[in-house]
Structures are given as C-alpha cells and as structure tokens.
C-alpha positions as CSV (number, residue, x, y, z in Angstrom):
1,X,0.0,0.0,0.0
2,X,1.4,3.4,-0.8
3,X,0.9,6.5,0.7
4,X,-2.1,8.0,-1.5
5,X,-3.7,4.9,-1.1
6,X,-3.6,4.8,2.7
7,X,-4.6,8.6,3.2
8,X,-7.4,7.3,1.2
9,X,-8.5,4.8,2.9
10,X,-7.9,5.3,6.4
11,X,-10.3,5.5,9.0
12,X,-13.2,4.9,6.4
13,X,-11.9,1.2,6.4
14,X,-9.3,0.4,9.0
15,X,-10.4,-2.8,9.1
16,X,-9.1,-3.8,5.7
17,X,-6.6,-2.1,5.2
18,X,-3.7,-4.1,7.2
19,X,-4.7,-7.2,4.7
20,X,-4.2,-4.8,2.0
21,X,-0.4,-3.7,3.2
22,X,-0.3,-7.3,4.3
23,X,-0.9,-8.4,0.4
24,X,1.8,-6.4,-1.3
25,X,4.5,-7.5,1.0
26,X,3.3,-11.0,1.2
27,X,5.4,-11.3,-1.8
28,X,8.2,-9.5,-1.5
29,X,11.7,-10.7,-0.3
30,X,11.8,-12.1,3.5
31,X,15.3,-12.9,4.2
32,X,16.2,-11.6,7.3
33,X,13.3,-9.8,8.5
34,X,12.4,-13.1,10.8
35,X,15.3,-11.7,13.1
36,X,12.6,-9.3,13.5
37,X,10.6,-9.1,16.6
38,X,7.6,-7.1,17.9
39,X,8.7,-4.3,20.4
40,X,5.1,-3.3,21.3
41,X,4.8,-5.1,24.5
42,X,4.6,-2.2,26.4
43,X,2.4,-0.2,24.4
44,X,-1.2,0.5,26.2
45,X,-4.3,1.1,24.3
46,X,-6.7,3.9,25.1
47,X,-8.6,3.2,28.2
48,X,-12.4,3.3,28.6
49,X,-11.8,6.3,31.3
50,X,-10.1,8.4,29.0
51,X,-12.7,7.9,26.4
52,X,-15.3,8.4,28.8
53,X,-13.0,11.4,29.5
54,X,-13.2,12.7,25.8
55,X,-17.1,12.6,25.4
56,X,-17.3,14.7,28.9
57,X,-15.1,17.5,26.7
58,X,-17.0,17.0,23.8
59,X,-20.3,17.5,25.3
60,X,-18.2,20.8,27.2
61,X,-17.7,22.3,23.9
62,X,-21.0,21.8,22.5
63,X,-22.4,23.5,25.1
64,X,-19.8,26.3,24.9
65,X,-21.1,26.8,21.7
66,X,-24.9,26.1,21.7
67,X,-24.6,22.7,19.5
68,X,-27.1,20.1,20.7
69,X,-25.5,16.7,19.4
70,X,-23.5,15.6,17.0
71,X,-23.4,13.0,14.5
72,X,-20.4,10.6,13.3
73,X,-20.1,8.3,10.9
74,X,-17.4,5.9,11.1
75,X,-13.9,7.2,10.8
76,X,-11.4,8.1,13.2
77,X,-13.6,10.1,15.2
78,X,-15.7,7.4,16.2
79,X,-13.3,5.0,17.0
80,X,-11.6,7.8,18.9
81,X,-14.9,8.8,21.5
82,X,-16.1,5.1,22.1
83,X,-13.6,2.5,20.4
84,X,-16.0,1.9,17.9
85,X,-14.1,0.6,14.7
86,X,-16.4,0.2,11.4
87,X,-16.5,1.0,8.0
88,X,-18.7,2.8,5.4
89,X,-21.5,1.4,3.4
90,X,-24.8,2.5,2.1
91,X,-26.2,0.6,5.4
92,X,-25.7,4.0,8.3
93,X,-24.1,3.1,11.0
94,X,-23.5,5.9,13.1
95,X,-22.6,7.7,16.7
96,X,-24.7,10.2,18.1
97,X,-23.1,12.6,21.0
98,X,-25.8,14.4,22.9
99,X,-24.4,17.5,24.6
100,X,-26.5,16.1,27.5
101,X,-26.7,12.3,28.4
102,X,-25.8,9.0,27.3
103,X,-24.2,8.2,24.1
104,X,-25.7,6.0,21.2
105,X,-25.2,4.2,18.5
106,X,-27.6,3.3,15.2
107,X,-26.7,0.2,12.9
108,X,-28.4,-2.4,11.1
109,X,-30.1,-5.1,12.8
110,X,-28.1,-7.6,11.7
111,X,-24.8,-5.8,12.5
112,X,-25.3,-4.9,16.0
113,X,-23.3,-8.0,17.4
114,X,-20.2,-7.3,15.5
115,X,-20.6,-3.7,16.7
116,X,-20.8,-4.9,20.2
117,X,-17.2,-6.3,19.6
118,X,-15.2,-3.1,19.2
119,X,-17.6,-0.3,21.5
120,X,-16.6,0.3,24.7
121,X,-18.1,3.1,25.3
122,X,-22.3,2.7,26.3
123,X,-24.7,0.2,25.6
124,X,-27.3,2.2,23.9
125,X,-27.5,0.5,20.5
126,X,-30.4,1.1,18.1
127,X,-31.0,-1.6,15.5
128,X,-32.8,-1.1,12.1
129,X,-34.3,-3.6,9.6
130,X,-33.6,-3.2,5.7
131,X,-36.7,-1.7,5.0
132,X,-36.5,0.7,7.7
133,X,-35.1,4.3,7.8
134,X,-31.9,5.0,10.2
135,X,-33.0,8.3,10.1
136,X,-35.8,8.2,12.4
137,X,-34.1,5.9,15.3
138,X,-31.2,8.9,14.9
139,X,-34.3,11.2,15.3
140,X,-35.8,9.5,18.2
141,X,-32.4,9.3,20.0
142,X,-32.6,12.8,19.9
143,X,-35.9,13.2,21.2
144,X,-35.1,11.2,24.1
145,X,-32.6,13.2,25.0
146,X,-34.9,15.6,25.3
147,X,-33.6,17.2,22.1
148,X,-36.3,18.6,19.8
149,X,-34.7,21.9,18.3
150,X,-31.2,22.9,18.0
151,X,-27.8,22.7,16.1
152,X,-26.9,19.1,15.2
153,X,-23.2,18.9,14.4
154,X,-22.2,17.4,11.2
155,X,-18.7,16.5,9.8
156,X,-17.2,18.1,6.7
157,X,-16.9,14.2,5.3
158,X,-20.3,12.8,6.1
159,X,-21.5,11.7,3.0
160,X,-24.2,13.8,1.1
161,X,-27.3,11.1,1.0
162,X,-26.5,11.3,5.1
163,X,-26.9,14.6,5.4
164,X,-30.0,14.5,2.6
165,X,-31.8,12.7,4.6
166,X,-31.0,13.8,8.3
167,X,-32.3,16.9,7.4
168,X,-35.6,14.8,5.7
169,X,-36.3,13.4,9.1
170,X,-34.8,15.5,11.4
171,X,-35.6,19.2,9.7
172,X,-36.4,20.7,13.3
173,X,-32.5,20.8,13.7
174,X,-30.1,23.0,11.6
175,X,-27.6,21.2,10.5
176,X,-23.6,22.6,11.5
177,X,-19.5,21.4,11.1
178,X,-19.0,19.2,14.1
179,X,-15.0,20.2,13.8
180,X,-15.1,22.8,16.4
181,X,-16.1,19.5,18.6
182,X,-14.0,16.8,17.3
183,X,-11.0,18.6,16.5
184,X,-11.3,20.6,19.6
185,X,-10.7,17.6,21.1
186,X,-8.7,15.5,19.0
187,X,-6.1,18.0,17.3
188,X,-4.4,17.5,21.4
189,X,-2.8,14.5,21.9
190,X,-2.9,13.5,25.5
191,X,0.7,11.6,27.2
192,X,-1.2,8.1,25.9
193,X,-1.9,9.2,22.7
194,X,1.5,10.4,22.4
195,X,3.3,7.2,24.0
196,X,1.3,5.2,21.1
197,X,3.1,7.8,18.9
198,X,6.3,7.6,19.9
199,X,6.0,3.8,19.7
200,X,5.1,3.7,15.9
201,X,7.3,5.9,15.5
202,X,10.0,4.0,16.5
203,X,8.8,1.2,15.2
204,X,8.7,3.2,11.8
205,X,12.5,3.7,12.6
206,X,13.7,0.3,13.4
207,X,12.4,-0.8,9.9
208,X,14.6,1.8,7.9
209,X,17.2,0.7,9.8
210,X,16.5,-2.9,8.2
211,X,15.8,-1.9,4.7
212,X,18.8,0.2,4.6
213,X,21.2,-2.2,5.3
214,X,19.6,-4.6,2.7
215,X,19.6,-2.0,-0.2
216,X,21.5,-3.5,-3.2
217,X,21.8,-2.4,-6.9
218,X,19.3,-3.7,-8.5
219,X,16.4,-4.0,-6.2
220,X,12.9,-2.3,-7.3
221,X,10.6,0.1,-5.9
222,X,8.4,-3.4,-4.8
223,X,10.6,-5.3,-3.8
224,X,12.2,-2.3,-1.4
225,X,8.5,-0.8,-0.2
226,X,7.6,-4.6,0.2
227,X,10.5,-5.0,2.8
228,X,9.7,-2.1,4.6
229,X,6.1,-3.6,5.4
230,X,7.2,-6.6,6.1
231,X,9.5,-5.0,8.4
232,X,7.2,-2.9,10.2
233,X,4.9,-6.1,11.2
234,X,7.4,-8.1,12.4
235,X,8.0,-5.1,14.9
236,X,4.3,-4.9,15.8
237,X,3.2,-2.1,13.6
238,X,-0.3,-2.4,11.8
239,X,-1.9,-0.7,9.0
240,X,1.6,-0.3,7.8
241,X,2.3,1.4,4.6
242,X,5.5,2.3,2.2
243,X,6.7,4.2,-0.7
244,X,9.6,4.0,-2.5
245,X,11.0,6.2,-5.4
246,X,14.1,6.1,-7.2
247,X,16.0,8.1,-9.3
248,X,14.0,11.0,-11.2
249,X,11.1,9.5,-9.7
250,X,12.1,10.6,-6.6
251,X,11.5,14.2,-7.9
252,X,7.7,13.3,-7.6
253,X,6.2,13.5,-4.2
254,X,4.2,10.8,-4.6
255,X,6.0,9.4,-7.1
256,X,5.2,8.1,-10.9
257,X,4.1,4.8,-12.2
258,X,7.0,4.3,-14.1
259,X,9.3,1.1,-12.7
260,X,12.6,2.1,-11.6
261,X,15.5,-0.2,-10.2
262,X,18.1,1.2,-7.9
263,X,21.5,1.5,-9.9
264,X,25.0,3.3,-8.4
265,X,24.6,6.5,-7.2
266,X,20.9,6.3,-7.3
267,X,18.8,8.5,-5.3
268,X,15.9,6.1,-3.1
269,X,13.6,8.2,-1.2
270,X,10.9,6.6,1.2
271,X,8.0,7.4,2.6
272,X,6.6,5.1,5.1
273,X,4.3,4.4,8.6
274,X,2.4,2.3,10.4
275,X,0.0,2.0,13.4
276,X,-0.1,1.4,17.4
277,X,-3.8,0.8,18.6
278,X,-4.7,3.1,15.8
279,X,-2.1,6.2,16.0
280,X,0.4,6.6,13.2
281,X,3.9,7.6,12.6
282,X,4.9,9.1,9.1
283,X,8.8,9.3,8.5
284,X,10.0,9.9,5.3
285,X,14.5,9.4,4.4
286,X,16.0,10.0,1.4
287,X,19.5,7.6,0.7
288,X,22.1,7.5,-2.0
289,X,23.3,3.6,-2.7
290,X,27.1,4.2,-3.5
291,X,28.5,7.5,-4.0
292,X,26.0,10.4,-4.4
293,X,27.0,13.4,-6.7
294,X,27.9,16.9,-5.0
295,X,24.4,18.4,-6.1
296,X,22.7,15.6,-4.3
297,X,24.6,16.2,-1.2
298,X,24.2,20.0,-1.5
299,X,20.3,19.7,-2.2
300,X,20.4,17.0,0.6
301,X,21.9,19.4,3.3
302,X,19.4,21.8,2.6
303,X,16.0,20.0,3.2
304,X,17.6,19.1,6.1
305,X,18.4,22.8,7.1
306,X,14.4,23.5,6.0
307,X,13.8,21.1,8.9
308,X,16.0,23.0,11.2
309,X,13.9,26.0,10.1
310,X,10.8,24.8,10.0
311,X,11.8,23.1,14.1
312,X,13.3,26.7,14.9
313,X,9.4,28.9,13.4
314,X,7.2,26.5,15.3
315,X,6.8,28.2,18.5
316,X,3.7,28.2,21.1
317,X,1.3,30.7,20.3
318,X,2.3,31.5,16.7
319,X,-0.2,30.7,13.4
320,X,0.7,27.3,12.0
321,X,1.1,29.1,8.8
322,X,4.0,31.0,10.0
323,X,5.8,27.4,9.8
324,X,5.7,27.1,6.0
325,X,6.3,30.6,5.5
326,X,10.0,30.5,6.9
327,X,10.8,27.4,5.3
328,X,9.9,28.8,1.7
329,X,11.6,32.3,2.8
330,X,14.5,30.0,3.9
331,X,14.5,28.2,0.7
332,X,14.4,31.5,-1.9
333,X,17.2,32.7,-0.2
334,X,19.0,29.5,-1.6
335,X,17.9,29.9,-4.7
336,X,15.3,27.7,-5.3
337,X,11.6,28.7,-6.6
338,X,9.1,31.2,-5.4
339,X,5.9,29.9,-3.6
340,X,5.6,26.2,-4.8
341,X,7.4,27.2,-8.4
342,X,9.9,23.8,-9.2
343,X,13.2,23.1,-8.6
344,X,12.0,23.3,-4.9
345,X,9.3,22.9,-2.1
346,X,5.7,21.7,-4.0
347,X,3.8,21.2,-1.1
348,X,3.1,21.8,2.1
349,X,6.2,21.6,5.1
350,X,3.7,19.8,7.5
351,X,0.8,18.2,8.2
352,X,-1.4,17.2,11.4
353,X,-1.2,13.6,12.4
354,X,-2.6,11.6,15.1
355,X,-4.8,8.9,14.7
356,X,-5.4,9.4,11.2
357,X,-2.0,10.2,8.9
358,X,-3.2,13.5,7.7
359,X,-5.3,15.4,10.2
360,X,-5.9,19.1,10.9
361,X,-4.3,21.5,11.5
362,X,-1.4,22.0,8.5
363,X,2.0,23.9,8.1
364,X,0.8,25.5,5.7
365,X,0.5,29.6,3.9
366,X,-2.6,31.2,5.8
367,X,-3.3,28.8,8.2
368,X,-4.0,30.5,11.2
369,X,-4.6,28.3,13.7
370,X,-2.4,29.0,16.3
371,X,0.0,26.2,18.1
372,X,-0.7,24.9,21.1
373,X,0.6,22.2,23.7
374,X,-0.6,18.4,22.4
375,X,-0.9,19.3,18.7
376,X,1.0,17.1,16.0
377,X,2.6,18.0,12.9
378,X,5.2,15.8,10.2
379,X,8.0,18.2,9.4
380,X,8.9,17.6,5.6
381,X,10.0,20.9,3.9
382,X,11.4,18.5,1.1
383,X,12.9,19.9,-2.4
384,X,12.6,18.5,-6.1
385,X,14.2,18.9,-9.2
386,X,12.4,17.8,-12.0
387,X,14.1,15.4,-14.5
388,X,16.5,15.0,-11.8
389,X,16.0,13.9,-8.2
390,X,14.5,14.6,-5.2
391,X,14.8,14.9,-1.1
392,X,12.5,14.7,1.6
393,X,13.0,14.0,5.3
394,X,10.7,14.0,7.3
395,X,10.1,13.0,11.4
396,X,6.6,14.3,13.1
397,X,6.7,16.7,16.0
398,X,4.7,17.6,19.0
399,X,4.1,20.8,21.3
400,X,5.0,20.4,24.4
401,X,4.5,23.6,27.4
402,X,8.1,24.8,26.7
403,X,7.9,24.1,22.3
404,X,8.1,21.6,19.7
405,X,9.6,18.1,20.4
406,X,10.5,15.2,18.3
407,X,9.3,11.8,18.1
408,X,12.4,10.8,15.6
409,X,15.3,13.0,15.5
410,X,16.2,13.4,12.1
411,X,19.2,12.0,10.1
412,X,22.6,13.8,11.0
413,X,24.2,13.7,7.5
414,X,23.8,11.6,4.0
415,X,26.7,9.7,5.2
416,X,24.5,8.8,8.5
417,X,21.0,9.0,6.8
418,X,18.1,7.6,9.4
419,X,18.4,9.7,12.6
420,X,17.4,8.3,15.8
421,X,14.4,7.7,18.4
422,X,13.9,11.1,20.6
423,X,13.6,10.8,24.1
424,X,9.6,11.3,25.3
425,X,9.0,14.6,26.3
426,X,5.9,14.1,27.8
C-alpha cells in the first residue's frame, strides 16, 4: 500500500486495510526480517476512562457553543470517543453525542453484534431492519434526550445522501461542522496518545534501519516498499504502509508509475508508517546507494536545514502558517523557486497527524490556527528537481508547554542518513 492509497482509505476502512499492506509484501523478499521481533509489548491502548474522559469535553464544547448533538459516521472520530471501529457502506451506521446524556449508536439489525465487539463506550445501541429508515431511530435518540430543536453537528466528510436525509427526518434541527467539537478535542494529543506515537514511530524507525542495510543495486521500488512492510509487522506495527521512489522518480512526491531499479549512485527516497492501537507515525529518508553526486549532497543538506527552520518557526502561540512561510523564505534565499514554483518545495512543510495520517491543522501559507501544547505535525519541507531527483526528510513533531519536540530526531548527514528515536518529552 502506498501512501495516496492509505490517506485514502484510512479511517473509512481500517479494518481492511492491514490485509491490503499485508498483500503487497506478502510477496516481496523475507530474508532476514524473521530476526525481527515485535517491540510493542509495552504499548497500552486507550482506556475506557479516558474515552469516557473525551465525550465529557466533547459535550463541554457543544455547550460552549450552543450545538445540541453531533453526528459521526465511522472514521477516526468514532473509533476515537467510544472504540467503535467500522467502516462505510450505504447501510448508516452511526454515533450520536448528545451534549447532555448517554451516548448511542444506530446500525443495522443484523450488524449490531459485530458492533458490540469493538464499543466500549455505552450500551445504547439502536438496531434497524432493511426496510427501515436510520433516520428516524437517529431522530428519536434525539428526542429522548430531550432534544427537539437545536444545532446538530455534522462533519465536513459525512456523505451527502446522510446529510439529505438527516435533514428529511430530522428538519427541526439546523444542520452545523461538528470540527469545532472533534478537533477541539482530537487535534491534542494526550501523554497516551503520544506514547502510542512515539511507539510507531520507533517502530517506523527500526524498519529503515533494516531496509537500509539490505539495499542492493538492482532492487525495485516493490521489492524495497515490500521489505519495509514486512518489516514494520514483524516489529508490531499495523496498518503499515510504504513508498519507494528512485531516481528521477524521486522528484515526484508521490512518485510516478513508471518502474525504476536502484542502480550506483541512485537516489531512493521513502516514505513510510504504520499504526499502534490506531495512532500513526509518518517518516519519510531520502538515501544515496554508493556515491552520491555533490548536487545531491548539497540539495540533501538543505531540506535538512528547511527542517532545522521549520523546528526553529514552530513556536507556542504562533499561526501554524508562519511554519511554512520561513521554510519557503528560507529556501528562496537558496535559490530555489518562489511559492511552490519547481526546482524546490511543491507542497506543504507539514501536516497534522494523530490517529489518522493526515489530520488538521497544517504547516501550511494562511493557516492560522495558532500552536498549542498536544498538537501534532510531520515536518517535511522537502525539495525537487524535475528530471533530476529529489529529497525529503521527514520525522513528526509535537508541542510540548516549553515548544516543539521530536518523536524521531532526524538523520545527522547523507553519510548517517536515518536519525534516531527522541527521548519522550511528555
């Protein structure tokens, strides 16, 4: 599984998505990674207190700002408030937060055992048959909440026929985003969330150590994102997922389809994560297999001084934006292209992270949320030459009272190319 495809997929179908990482490295090269062995003995899951603990702030926001309930379809949130991990179909399943009272859950009859199996947050499960509407038992949850008018919270990726037909059976409340709820609690990581962090993290790690000491001439981009997976299970990561690029394909950011093989001096930049009880890591190292060229060196020094800059803007208290605005004043002062113009930085420095790989808030022009003590971010301010080649490093971040902190330091030098695990902060 690459990256696009997991950002796609995540949290709408967690459960299927380890077979499909599993699938692509069920072929690939194994020799070695037996000496492999899970290091996630220690990690705890997320307790039933602290997700009891997570409703209680949800319900504090919505009434801080007048919103009734709110509605979640499967995804991250949901598994997030109650445990509750399920995918999408046209048959609703669905969590309803009241700001006052129990939770509940709607689902299809049929479906309500297997639902049973993951919640661990209430009991308050409303079943419907296949010629019923979910609409109205999501209706009459509300009403027996004693909910009759109001602002029902709705997120930005609840499908349209859902919100078609909520407002159908439910028009006595006016439908709003739901983000001022979930990511006001979500976007800050708690010390559990960020211990299961840290741990894929260094899970993440421990596999490029692998894969780098088995790069030869001659591999492929399969065969080399194929060991990384199989890497990261053997260590205990899940839903794990890896890109490989080599060559002038490495000058795409999400590379190309084109097949490339590694040959001498080639350029192999990867992109990779996984997940501990559902948080990810995202680490990104770019390597040279015999001797790189002085350019390579050169642009490789520099995306790992953007880090340095991008580390050194991200203060307490500042707009998130500010982040990628020194990196890209940082970068035309080394001669590289204004605003996202090529050879140089064609996306974003950073992106939120947390349970999901790509979460709000981003480092990115005009975002002005400001930065704040638990929030997550990758720190990839990478550079690309078209034609050519190019870098990205990248290890995630968190804010801590005093500023950001590592979960990964990153790599000290092309000669010494994977960095190493931070110590926790938290």
């Amino acid at each position: 599984m690459n990256k696009r495809d997991f950002l796609k997929f995540t949290g709408l179908s967690a459960a299927l998505a380890p077979l499909s990482g599993m699938s692509a490295a069920a072929a690939m090269p194994t020799s070695n990674v037996a000496t492999l062995t899970p290091i996630t003995s220690d990690a705890v899951p997320i307790s039933v207190d602290e997700r009891k603990a997570r409703i209680k702030k949800a319900q504090a926001l919505m009434a801080e700002r007048g919103i009734s309930a709110i509605l979640i379809e499967p995804g991250a949130a949901m598994d997030y408030f109650c445990g509750l991990q399920w995918w999408r179909s046209e048959r609703l399943t669905a969590l309803v937060i009241p700001q006052k009272g129990d939770v509940a859950v709607v689902t299809p009859f049929f479906e309500k055992p297997s639902v049973l199996e993951s919640l661990q947050v209430g009991d308050d499960v409303h079943v419907w048959q296949e010629h019923e509407s979910p609409f109205k038992l999501v209706n009459d949850i509300l009403k027996s909440r004693g909910i009759t008018s109001g602002k029902l919270g709705i997120e930005h990726s609840v499908r349209y026929f859902v919100v078609s037909d909520l407002q159908s059976e439910a028009g006595h409340m006016e439908l709003v985003p739901a983000e001022p709820i979930t990511l006001g609690c979500r976007m800050y990581k708690s010390a559990n969330e960020l211990a299961l962090m840290h741990k894929a993290n260094e899970i993440t790690l421990k596999a490029y150590e692998f894969v780098y000491s088995q790069l030869k001439i001659g591999m492929s981009q399969t065969e080399v994102k194929g060991l990384m997976n199989n890497a990261q299970q053997q260590l205990g990561g899940s839903r794990t997922w890896a890109m490989a690029l080599f060559n002038d394909a490495s000058a795409y950011p999400h590379g190309t389809k084109a097949q490339q093989t590694i040959r001498e001096g080639s350029v192999v930049l990867m992109d990779s994560g996984c997940a501990v009880h559902g948080y990810q890591s995202d680490i990104s190292r770019t390597f040279v297999v015999g001797t790189p060229s002085q350019k390579v060196v050169d642009v490789w020094n520099t995306a790992r001084e953007g880090q340095n800059v991008a580390f050194a803007a991200a203060k307490l208290g500042v707009p998130a934006g500010s982040v990628d605005d020194a990196v890209r004043a940082y970068y035309n002062t080394q001669g590289y292209g204004k605003d996202y113009a090529l050879p140089g930085l064609s996306h974003r420095t950073g992106h939120g992270i947390g349970m999901e790989g790509h979460e709000s808030v981003n480092f990115v022009r005009g975002e002005s949320t400001v930065l704040k003590k638990g929030m997550c971010f990758s720190n990839e301010p990478g550079i690309y030459i078209p034609g050519e080649f190019g870098v990205r490093l990248e290890d995630c971040i968190y804010m801590t009272d005093s500023g950001p902190a590592y979960f990964t330091e990153p790599a000290e030098s092309l000669a010494k190319p994977l960095g190493k695990l931070a110590v926790k902060r938290f």
